[in-house]
N, CA, C and O atoms as a GROMACS GRO file, in nm:
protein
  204
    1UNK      N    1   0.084  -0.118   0.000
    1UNK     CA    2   0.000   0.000   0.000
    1UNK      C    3   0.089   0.125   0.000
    1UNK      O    4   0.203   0.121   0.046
    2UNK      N    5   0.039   0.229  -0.048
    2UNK     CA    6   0.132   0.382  -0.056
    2UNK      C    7   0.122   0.413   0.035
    2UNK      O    8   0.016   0.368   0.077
    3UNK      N    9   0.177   0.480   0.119
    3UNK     CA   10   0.199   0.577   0.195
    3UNK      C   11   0.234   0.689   0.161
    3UNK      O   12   0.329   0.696   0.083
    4UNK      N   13   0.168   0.816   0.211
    4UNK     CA   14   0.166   0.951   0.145
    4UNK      C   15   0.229   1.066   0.258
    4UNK      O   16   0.225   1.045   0.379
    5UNK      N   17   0.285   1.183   0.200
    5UNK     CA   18   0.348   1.287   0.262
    5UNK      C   19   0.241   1.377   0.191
    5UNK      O   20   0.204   1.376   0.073
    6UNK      N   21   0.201   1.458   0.298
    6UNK     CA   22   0.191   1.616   0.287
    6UNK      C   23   0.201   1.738   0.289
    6UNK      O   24   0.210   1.784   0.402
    7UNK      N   25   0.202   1.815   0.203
    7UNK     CA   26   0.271   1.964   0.240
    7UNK      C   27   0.160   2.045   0.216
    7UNK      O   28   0.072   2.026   0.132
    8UNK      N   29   0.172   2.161   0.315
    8UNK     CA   30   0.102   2.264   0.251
    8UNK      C   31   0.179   2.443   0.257
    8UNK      O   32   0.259   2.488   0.339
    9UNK      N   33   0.125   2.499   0.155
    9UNK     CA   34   0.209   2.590   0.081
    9UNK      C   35   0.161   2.745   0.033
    9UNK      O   36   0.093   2.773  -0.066
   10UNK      N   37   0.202   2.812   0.106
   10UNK     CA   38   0.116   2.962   0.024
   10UNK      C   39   0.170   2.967  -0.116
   10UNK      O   40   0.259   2.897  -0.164
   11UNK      N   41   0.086   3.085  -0.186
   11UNK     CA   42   0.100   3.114  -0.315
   11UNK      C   43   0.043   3.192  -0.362
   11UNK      O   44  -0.079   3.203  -0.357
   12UNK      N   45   0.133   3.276  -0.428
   12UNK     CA   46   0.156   3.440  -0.456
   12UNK      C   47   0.078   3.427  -0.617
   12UNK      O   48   0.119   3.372  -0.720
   13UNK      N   49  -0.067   3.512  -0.585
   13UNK     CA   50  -0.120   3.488  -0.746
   13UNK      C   51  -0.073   3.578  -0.852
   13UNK      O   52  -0.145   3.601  -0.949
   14UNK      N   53   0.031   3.624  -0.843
   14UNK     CA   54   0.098   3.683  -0.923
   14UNK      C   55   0.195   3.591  -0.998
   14UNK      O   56   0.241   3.628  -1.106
   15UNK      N   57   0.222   3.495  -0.955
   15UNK     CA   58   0.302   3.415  -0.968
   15UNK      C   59   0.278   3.237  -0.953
   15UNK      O   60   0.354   3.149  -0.914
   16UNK      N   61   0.213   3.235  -0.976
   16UNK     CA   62   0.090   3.078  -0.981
   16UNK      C   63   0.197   2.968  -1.015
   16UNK      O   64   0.251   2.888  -0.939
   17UNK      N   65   0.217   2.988  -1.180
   17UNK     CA   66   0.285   2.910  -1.275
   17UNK      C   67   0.399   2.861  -1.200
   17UNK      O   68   0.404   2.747  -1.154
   18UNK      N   69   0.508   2.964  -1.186
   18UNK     CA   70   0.587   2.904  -1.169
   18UNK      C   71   0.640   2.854  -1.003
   18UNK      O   72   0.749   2.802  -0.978
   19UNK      N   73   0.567   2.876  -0.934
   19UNK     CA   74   0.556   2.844  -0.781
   19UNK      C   75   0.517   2.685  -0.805
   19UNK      O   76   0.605   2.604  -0.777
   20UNK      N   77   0.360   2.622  -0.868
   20UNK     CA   78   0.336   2.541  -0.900
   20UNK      C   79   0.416   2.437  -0.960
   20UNK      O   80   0.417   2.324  -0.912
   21UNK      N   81   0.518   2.482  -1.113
   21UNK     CA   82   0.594   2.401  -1.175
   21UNK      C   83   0.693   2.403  -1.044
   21UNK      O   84   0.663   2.292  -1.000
   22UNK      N   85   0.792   2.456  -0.952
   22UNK     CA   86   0.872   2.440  -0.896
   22UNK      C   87   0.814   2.301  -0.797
   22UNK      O   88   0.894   2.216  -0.758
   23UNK      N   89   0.692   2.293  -0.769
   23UNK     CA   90   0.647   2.156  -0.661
   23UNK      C   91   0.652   2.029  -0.761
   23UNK      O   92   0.712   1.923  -0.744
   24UNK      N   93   0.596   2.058  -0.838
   24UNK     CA   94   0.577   1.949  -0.958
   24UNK      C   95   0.726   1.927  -0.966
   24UNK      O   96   0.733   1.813  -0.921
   25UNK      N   97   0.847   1.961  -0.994
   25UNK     CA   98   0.954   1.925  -1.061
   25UNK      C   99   1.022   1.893  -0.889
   25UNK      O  100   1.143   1.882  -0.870
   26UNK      N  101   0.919   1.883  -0.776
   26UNK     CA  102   1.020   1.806  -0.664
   26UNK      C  103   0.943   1.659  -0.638
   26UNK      O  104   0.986   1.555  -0.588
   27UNK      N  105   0.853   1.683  -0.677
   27UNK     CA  106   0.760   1.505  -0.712
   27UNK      C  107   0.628   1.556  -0.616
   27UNK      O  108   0.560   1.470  -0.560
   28UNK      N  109   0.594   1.706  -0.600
   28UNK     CA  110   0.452   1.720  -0.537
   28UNK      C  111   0.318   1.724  -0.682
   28UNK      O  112   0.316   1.771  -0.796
   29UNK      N  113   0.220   1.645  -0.592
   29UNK     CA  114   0.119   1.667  -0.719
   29UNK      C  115   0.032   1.744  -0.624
   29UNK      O  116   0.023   1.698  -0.510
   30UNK      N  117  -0.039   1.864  -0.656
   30UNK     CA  118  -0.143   1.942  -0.609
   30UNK      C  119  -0.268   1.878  -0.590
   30UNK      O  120  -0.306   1.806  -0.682
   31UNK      N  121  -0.341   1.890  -0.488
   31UNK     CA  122  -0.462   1.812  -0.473
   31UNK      C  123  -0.539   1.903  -0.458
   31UNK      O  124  -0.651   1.868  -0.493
   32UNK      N  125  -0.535   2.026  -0.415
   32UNK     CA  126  -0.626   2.131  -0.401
   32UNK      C  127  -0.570   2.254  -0.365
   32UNK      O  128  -0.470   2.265  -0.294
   33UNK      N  129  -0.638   2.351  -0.415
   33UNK     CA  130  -0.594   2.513  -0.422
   33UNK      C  131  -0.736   2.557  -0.318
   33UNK      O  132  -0.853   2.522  -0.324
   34UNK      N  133  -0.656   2.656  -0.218
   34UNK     CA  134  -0.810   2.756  -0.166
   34UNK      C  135  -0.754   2.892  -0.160
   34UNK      O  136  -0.633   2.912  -0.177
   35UNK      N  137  -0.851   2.999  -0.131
   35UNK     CA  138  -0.852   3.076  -0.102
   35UNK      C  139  -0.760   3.140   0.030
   35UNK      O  140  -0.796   3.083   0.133
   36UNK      N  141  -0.657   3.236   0.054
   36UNK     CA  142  -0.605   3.280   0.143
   36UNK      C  143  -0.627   3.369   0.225
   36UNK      O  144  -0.746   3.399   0.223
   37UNK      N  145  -0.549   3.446   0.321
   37UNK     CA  146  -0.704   3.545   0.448
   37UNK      C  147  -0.619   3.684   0.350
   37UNK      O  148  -0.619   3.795   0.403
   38UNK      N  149  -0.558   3.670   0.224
   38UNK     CA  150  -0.587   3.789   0.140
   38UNK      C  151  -0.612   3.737   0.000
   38UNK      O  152  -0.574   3.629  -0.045
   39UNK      N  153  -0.686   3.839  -0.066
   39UNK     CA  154  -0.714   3.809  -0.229
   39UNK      C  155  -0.561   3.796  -0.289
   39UNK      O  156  -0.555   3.757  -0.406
   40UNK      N  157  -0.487   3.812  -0.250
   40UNK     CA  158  -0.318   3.825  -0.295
   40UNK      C  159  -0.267   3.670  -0.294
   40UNK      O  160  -0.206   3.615  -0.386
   41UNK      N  161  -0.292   3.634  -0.216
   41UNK     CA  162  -0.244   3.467  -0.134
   41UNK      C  163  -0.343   3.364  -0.170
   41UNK      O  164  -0.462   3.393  -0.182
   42UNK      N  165  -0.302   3.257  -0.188
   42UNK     CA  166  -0.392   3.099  -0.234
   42UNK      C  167  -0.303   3.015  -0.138
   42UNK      O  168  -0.202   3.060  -0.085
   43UNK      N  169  -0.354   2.882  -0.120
   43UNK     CA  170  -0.320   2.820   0.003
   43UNK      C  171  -0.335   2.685  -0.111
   43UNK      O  172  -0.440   2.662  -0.172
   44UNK      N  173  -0.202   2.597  -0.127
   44UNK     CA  174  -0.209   2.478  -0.193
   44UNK      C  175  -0.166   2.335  -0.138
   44UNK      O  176  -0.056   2.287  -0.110
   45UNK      N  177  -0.263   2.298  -0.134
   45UNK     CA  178  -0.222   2.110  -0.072
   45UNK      C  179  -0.155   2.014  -0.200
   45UNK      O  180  -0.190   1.985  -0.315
   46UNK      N  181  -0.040   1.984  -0.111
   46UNK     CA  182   0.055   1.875  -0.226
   46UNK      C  183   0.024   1.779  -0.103
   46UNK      O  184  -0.013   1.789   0.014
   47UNK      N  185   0.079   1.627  -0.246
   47UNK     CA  186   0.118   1.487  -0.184
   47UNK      C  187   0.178   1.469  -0.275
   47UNK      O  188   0.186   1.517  -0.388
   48UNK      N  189   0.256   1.342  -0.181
   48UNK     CA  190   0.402   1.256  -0.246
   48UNK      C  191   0.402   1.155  -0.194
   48UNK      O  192   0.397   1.153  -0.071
   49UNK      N  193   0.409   1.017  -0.279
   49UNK     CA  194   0.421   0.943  -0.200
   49UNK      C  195   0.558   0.926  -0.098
   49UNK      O  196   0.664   0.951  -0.156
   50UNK      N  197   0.566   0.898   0.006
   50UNK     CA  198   0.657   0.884   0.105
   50UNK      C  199   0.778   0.823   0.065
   50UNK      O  200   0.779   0.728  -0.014
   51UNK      N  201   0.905   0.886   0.129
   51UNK     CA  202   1.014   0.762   0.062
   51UNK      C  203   1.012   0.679   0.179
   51UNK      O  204   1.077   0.574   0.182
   0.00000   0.00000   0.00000
């Protein structure tokens, strides 16, 4: 069975793309984006499976 790691991560919507590609190219896949306590900020949940 997998076993999973989680991170979670602010994120500057000025800058989405490449905040995003930088998790992706460490082996995080995004599971969900929300809203942050400013319209400026997004709040993103990664997983990985565990080493």
């Amino acid at each position: 069975m997998t076993t999973w790691e989680y991170l979670t991560a602010p994120v500057l919507v000025h800058n989405t793309k490449a905040i995003l590609d930088n998790f992706g190219r460490d082996g995080w896949e995004l599971v969900q984006i929300v809203p942050g306590l400013n319209p400026e900020n997004l709040v993103a949940y990664f997983k990985r499976p565990a080493a």
